[in-house]
Every structure is written in C-alpha cells, then in structure tokens.
PDB file of N, CA, C and O in Angstrom:
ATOM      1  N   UNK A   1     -12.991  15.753   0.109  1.00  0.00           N
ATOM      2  CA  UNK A   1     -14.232  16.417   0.410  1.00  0.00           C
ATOM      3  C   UNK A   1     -14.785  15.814   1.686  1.00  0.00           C
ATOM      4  O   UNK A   1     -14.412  14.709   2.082  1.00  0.00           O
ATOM      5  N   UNK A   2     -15.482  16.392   2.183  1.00  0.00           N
ATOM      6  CA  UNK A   2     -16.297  16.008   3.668  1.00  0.00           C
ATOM      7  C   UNK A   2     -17.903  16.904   4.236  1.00  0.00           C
ATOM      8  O   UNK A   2     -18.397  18.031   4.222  1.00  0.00           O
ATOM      9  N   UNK A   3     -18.174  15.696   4.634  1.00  0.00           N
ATOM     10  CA  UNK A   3     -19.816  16.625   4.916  1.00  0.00           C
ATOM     11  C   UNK A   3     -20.461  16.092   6.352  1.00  0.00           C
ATOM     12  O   UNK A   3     -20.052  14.991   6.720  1.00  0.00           O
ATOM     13  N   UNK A   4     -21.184  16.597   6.983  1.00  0.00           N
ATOM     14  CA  UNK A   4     -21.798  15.742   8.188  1.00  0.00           C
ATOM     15  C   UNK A   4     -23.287  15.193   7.907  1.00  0.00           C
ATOM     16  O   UNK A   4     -24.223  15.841   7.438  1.00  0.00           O
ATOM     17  N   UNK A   5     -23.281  13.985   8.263  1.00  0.00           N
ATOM     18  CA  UNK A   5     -24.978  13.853   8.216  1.00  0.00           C
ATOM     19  C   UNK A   5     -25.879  14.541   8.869  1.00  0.00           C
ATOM     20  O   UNK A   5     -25.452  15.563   9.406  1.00  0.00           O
ATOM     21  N   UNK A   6     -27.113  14.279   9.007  1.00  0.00           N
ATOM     22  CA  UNK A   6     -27.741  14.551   9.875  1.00  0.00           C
ATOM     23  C   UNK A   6     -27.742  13.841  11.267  1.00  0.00           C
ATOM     24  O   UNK A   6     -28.270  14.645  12.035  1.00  0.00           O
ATOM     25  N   UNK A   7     -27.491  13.016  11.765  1.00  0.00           N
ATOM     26  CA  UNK A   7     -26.831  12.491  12.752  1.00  0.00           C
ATOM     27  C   UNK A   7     -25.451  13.146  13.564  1.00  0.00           C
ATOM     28  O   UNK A   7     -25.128  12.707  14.668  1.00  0.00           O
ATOM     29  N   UNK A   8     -24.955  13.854  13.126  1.00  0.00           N
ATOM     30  CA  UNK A   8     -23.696  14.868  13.031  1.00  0.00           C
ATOM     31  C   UNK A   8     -22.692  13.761  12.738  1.00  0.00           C
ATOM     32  O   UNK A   8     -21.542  14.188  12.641  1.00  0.00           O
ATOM     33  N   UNK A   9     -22.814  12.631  12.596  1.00  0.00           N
ATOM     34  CA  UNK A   9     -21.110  12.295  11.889  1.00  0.00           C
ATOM     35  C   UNK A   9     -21.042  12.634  10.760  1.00  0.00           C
ATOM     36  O   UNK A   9     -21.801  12.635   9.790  1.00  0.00           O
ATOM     37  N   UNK A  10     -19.809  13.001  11.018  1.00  0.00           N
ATOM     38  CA  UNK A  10     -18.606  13.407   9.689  1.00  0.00           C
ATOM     39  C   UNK A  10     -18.236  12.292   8.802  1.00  0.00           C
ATOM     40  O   UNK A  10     -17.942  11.161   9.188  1.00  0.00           O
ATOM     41  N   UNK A  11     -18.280  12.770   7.375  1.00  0.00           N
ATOM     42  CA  UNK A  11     -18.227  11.374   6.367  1.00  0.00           C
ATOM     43  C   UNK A  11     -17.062  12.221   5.540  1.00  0.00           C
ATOM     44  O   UNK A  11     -17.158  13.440   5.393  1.00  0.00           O
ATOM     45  N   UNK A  12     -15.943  11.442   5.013  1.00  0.00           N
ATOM     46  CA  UNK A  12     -15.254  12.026   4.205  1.00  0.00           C
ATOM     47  C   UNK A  12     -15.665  11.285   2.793  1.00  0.00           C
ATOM     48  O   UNK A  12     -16.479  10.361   2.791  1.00  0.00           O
ATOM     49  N   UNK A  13     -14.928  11.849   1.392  1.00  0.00           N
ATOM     50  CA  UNK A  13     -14.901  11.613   0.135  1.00  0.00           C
ATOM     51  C   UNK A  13     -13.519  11.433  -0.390  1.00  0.00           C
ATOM     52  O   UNK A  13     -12.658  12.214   0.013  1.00  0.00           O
ATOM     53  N   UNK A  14     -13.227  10.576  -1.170  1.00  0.00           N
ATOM     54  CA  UNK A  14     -11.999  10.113  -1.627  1.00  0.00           C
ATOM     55  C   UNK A  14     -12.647  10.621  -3.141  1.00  0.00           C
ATOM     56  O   UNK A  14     -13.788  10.398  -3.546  1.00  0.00           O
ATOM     57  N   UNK A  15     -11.580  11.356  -3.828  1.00  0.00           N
ATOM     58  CA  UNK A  15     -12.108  11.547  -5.326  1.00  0.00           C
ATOM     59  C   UNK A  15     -10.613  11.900  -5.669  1.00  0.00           C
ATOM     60  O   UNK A  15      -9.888  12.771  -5.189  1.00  0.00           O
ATOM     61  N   UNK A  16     -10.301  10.679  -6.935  1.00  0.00           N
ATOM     62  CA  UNK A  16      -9.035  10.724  -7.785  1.00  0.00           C
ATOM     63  C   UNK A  16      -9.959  10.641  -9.051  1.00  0.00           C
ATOM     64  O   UNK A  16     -10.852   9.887  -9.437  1.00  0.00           O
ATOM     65  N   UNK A  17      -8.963  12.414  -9.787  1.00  0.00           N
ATOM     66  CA  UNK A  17      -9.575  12.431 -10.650  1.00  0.00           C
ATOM     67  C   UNK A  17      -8.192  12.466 -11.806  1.00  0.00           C
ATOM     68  O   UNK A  17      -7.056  12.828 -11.500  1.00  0.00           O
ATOM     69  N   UNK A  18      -8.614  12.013 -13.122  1.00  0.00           N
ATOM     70  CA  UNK A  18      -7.510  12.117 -14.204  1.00  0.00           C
ATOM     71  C   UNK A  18      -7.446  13.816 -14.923  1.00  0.00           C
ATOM     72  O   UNK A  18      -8.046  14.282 -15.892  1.00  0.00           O
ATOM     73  N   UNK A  19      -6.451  14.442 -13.970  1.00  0.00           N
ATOM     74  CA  UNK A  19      -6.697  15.961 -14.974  1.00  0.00           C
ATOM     75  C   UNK A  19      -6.388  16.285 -16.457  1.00  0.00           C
ATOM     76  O   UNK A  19      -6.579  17.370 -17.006  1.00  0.00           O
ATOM     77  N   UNK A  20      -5.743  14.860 -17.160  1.00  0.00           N
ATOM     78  CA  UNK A  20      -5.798  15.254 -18.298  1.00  0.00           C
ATOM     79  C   UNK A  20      -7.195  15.083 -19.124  1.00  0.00           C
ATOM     80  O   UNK A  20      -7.577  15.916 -19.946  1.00  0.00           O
ATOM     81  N   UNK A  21      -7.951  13.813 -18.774  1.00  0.00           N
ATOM     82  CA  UNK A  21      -8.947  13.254 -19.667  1.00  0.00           C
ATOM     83  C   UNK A  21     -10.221  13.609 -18.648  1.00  0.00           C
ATOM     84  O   UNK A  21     -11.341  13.575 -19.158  1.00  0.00           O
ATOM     85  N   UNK A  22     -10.122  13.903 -17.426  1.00  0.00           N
ATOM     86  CA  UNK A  22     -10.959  14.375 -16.358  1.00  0.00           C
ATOM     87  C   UNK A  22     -11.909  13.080 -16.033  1.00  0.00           C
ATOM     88  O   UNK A  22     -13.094  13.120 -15.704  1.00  0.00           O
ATOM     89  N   UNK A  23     -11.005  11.806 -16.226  1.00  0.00           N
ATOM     90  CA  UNK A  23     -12.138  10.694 -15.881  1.00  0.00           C
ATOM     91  C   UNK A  23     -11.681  10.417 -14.222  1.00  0.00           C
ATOM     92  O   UNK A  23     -10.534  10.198 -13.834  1.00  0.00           O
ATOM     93  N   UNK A  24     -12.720  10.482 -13.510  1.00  0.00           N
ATOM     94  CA  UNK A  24     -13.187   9.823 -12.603  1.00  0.00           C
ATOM     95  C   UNK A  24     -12.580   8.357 -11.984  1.00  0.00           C
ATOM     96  O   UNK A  24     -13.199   7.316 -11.764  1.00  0.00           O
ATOM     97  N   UNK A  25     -11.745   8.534 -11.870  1.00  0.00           N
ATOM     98  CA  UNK A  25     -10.720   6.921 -11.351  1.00  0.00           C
ATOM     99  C   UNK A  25     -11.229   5.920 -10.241  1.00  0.00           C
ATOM    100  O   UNK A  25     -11.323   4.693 -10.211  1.00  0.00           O
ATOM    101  N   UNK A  26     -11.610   7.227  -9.069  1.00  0.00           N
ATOM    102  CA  UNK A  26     -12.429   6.463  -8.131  1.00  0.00           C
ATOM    103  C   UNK A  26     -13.057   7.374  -6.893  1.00  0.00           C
ATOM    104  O   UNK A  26     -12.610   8.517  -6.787  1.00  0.00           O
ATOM    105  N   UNK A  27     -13.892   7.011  -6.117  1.00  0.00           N
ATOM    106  CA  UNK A  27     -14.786   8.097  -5.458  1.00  0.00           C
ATOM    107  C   UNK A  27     -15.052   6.957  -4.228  1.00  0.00           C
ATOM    108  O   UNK A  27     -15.475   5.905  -4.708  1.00  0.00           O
ATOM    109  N   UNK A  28     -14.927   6.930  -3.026  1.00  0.00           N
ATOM    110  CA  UNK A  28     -14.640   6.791  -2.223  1.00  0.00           C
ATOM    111  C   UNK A  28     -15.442   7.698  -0.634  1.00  0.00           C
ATOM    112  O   UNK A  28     -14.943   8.508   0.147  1.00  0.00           O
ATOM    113  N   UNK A  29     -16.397   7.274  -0.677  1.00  0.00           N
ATOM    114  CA  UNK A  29     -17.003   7.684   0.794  1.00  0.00           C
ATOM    115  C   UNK A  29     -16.910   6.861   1.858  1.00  0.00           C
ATOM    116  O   UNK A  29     -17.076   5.660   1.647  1.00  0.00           O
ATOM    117  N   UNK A  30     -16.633   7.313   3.195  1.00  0.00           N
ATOM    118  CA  UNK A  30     -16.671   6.597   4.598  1.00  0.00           C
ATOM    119  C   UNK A  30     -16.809   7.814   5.735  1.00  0.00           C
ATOM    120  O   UNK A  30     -16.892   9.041   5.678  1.00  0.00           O
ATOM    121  N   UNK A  31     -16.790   6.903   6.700  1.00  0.00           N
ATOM    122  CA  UNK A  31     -16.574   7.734   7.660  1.00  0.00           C
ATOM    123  C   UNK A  31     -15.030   7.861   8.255  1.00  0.00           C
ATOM    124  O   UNK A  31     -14.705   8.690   9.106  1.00  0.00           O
ATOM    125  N   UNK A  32     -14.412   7.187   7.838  1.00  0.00           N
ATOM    126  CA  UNK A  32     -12.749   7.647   7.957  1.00  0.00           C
ATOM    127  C   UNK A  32     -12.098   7.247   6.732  1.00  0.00           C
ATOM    128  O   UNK A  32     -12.460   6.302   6.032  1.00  0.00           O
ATOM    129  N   UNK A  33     -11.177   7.969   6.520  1.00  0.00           N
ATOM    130  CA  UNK A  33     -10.082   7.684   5.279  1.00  0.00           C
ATOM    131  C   UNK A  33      -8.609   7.707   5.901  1.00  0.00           C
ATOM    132  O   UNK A  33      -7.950   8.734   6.061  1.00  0.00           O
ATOM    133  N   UNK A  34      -8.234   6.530   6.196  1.00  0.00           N
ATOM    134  CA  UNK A  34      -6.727   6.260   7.211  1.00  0.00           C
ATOM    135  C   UNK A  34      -5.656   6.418   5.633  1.00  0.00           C
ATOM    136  O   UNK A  34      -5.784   5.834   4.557  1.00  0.00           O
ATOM    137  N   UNK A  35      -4.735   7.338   6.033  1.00  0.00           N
ATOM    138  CA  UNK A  35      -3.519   7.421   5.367  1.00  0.00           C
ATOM    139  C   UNK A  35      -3.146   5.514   4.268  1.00  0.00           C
ATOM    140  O   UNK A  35      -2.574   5.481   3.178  1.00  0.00           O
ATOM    141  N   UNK A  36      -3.554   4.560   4.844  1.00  0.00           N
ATOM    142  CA  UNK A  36      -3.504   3.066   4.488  1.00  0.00           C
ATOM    143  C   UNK A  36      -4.584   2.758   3.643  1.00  0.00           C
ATOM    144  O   UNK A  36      -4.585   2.128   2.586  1.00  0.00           O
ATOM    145  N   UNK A  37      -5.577   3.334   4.308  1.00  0.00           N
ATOM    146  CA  UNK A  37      -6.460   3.373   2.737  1.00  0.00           C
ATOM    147  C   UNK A  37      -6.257   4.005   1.748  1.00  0.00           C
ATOM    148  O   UNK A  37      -5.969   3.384   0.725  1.00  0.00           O
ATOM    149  N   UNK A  38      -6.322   5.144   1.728  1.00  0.00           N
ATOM    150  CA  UNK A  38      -5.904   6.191   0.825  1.00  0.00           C
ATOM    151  C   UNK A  38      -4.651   5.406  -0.585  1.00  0.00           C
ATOM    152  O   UNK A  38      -4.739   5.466  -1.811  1.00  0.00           O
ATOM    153  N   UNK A  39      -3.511   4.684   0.376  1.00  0.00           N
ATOM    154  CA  UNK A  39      -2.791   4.083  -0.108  1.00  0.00           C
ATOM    155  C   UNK A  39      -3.320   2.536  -0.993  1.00  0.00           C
ATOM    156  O   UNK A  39      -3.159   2.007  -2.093  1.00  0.00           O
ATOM    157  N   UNK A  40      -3.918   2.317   0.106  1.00  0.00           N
ATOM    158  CA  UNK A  40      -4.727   0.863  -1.120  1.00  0.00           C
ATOM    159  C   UNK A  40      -5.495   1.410  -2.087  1.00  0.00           C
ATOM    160  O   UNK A  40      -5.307   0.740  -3.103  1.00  0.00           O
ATOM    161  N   UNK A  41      -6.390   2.422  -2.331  1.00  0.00           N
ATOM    162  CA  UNK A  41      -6.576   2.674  -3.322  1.00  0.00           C
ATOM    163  C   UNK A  41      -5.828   3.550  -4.353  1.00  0.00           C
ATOM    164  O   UNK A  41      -6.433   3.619  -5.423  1.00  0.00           O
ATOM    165  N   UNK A  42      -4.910   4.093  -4.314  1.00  0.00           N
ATOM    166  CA  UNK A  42      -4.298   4.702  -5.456  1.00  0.00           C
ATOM    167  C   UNK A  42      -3.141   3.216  -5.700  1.00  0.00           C
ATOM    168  O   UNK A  42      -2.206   3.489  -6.452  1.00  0.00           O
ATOM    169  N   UNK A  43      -3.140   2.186  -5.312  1.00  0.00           N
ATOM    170  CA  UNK A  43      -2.017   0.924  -5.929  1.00  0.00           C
ATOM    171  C   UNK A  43      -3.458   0.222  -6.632  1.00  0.00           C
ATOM    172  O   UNK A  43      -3.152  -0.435  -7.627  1.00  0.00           O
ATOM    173  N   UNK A  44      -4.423   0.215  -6.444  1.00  0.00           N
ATOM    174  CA  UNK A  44      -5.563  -0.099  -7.059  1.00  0.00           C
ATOM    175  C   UNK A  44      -5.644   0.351  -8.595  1.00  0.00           C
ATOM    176  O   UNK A  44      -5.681  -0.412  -9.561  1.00  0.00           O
ATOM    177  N   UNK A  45      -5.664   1.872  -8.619  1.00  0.00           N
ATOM    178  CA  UNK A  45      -5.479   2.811  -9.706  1.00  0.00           C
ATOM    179  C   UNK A  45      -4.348   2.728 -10.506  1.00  0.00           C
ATOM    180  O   UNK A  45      -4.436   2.939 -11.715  1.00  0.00           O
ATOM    181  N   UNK A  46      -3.187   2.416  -9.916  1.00  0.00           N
ATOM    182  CA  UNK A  46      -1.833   2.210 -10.660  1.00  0.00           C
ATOM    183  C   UNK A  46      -1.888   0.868 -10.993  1.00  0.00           C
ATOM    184  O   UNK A  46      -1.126   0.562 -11.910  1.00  0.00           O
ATOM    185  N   UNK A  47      -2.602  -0.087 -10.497  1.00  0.00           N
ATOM    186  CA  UNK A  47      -2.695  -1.137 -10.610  1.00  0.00           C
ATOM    187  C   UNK A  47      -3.069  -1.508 -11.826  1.00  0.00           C
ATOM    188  O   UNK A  47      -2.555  -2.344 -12.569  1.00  0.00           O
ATOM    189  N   UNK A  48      -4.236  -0.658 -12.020  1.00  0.00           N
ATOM    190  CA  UNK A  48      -5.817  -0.598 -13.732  1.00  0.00           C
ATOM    191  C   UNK A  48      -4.695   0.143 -14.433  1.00  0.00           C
ATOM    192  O   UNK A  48      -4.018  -0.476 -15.255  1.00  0.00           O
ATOM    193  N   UNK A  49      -4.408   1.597 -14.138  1.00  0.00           N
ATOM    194  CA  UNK A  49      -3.990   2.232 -14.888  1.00  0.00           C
ATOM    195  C   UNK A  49      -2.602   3.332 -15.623  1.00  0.00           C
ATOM    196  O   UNK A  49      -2.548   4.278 -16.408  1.00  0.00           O
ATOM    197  N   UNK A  50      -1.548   2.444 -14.737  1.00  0.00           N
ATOM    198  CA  UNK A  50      -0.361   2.268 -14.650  1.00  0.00           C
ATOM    199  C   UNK A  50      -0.041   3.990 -13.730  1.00  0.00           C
ATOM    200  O   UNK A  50      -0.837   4.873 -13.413  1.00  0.00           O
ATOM    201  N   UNK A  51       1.574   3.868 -13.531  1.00  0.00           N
ATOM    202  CA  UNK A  51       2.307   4.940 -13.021  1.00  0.00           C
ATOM    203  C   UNK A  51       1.488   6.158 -13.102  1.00  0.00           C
ATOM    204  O   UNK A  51       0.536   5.715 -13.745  1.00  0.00           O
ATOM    205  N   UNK A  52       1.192   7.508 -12.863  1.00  0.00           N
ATOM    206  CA  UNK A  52       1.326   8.830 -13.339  1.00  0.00           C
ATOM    207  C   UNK A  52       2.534   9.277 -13.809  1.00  0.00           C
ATOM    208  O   UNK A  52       3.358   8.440 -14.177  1.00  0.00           O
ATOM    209  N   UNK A  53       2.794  10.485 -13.864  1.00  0.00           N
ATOM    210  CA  UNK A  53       3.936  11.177 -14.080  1.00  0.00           C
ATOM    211  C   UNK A  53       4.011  11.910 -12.610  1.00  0.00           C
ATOM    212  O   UNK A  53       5.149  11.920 -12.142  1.00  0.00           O
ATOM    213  N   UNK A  54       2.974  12.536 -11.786  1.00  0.00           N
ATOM    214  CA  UNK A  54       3.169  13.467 -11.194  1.00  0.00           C
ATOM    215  C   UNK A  54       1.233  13.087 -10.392  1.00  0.00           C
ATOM    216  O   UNK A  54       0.217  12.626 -10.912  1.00  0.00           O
ATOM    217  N   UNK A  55       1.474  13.465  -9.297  1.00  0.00           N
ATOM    218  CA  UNK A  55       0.136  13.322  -8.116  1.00  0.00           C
ATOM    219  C   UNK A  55       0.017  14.713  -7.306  1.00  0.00           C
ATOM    220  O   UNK A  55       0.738  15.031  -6.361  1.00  0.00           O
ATOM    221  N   UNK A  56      -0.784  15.300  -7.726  1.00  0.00           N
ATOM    222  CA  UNK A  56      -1.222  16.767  -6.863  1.00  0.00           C
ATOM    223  C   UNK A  56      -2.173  16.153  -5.625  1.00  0.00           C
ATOM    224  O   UNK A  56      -2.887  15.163  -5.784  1.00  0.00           O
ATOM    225  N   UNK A  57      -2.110  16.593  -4.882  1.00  0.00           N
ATOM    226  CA  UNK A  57      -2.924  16.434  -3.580  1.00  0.00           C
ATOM    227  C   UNK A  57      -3.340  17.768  -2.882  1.00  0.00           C
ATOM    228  O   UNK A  57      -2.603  18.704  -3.189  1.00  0.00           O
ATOM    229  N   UNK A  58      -4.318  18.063  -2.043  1.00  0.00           N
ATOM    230  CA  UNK A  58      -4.553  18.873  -1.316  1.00  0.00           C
ATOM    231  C   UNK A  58      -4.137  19.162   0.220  1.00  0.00           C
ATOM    232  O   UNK A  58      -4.388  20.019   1.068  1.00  0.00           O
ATOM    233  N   UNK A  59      -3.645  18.412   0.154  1.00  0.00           N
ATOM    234  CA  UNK A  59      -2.524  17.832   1.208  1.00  0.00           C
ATOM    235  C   UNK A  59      -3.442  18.149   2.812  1.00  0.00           C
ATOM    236  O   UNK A  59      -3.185  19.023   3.640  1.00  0.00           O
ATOM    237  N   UNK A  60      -4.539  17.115   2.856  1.00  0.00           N
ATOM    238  CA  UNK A  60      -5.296  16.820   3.995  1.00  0.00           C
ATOM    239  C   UNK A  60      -4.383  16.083   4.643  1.00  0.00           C
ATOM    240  O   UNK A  60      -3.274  15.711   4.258  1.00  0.00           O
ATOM    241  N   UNK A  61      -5.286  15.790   6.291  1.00  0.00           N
ATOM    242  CA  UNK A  61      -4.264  14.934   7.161  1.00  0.00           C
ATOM    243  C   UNK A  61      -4.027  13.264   6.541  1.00  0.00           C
ATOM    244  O   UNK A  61      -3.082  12.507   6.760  1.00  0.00           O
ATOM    245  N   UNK A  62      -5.002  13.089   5.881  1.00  0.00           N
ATOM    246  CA  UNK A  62      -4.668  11.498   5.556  1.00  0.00           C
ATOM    247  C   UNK A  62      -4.092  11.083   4.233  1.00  0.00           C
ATOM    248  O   UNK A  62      -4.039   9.955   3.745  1.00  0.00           O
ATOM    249  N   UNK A  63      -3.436  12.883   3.483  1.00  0.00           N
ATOM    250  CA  UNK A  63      -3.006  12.236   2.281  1.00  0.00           C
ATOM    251  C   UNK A  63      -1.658  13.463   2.867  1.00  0.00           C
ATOM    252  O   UNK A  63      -1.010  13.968   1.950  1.00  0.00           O
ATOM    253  N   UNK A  64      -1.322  13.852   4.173  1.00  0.00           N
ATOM    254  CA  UNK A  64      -0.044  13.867   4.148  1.00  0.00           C
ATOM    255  C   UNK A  64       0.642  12.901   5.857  1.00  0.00           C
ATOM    256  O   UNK A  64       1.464  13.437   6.600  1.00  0.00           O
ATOM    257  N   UNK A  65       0.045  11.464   6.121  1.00  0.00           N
ATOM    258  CA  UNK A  65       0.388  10.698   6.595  1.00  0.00           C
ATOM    259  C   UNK A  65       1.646   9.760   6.160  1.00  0.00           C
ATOM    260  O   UNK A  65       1.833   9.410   4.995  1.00  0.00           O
ATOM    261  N   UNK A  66       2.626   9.337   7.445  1.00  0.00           N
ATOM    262  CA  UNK A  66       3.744   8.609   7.001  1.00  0.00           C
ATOM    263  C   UNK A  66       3.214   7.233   5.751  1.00  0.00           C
ATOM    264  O   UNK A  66       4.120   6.764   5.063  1.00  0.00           O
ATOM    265  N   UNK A  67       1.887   6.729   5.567  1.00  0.00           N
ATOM    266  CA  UNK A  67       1.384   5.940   5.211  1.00  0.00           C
ATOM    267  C   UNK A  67       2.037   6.784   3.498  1.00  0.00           C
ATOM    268  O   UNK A  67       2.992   6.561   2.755  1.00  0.00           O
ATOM    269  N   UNK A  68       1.302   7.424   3.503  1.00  0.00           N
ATOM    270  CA  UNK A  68       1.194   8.285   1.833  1.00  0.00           C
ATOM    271  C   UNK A  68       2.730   8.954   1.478  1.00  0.00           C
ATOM    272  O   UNK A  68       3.004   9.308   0.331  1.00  0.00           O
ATOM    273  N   UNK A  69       3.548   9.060   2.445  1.00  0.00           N
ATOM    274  CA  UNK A  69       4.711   9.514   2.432  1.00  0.00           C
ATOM    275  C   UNK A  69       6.042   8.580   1.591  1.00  0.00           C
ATOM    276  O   UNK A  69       6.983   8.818   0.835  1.00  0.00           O
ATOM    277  N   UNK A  70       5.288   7.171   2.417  1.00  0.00           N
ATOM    278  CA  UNK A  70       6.687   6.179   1.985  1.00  0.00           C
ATOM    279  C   UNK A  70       6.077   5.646   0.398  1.00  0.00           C
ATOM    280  O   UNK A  70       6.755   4.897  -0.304  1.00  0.00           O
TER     281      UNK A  70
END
C-alpha cells in the first residue's frame, strides 16, 4: 500500500497478512521499502512463525527485486 503526505512525500506500507487465520504478522510504514528490507522482515516472520507453504505477493517493484528473488 502507499499514500502521500501532505508534504507530497510518498510513504509506502508493508502488510503481511496470514490468509488462513487473517492475523496480521506485520505492518510496516516508511518512506522506502528496499527489496532487503522487505527480506529482513519476512526472515523475521519465518523466524516467530516458521516456513509457509506458499507466499502470494502483488508483485510491486520491491517485492519483485533480485533481493526477494534469491
């Protein structure tokens, strides 16, 4: 997700959500989300709450970076 302030910068939203139990894993605002972040936090999440089976994405630029790839 992404919105601009009133200032006009652009802020993005990081939101991993659990689609089976629909809990809220983690939510994540900045003003950039680098493919490396993105990545530190889902080893964060696997970290608490082990493997998935399967990761849907919307496939933005920073969650289809070589970072999120390898």
């Amino acid at each position: 997700m992404s919105d601009v302030l009133m200032d006009v910068r652009r802020f993005r939203i990081l939101a991993v959500v659990d689609d089976y139990s629909r809990e809220n894993l983690v939510l994540v605002a900045d003003t950039s989300l680098s493919g490396g972040r993105v990545v530190r936090e889902l080893d964060q999440i696997i970290a608490e709450h082990g493997m998935p089976k399967t990761i849907g994405s919307d496939n933005r630029t920073e969650l289809t970076r070589m970072a999120i790839l390898k």
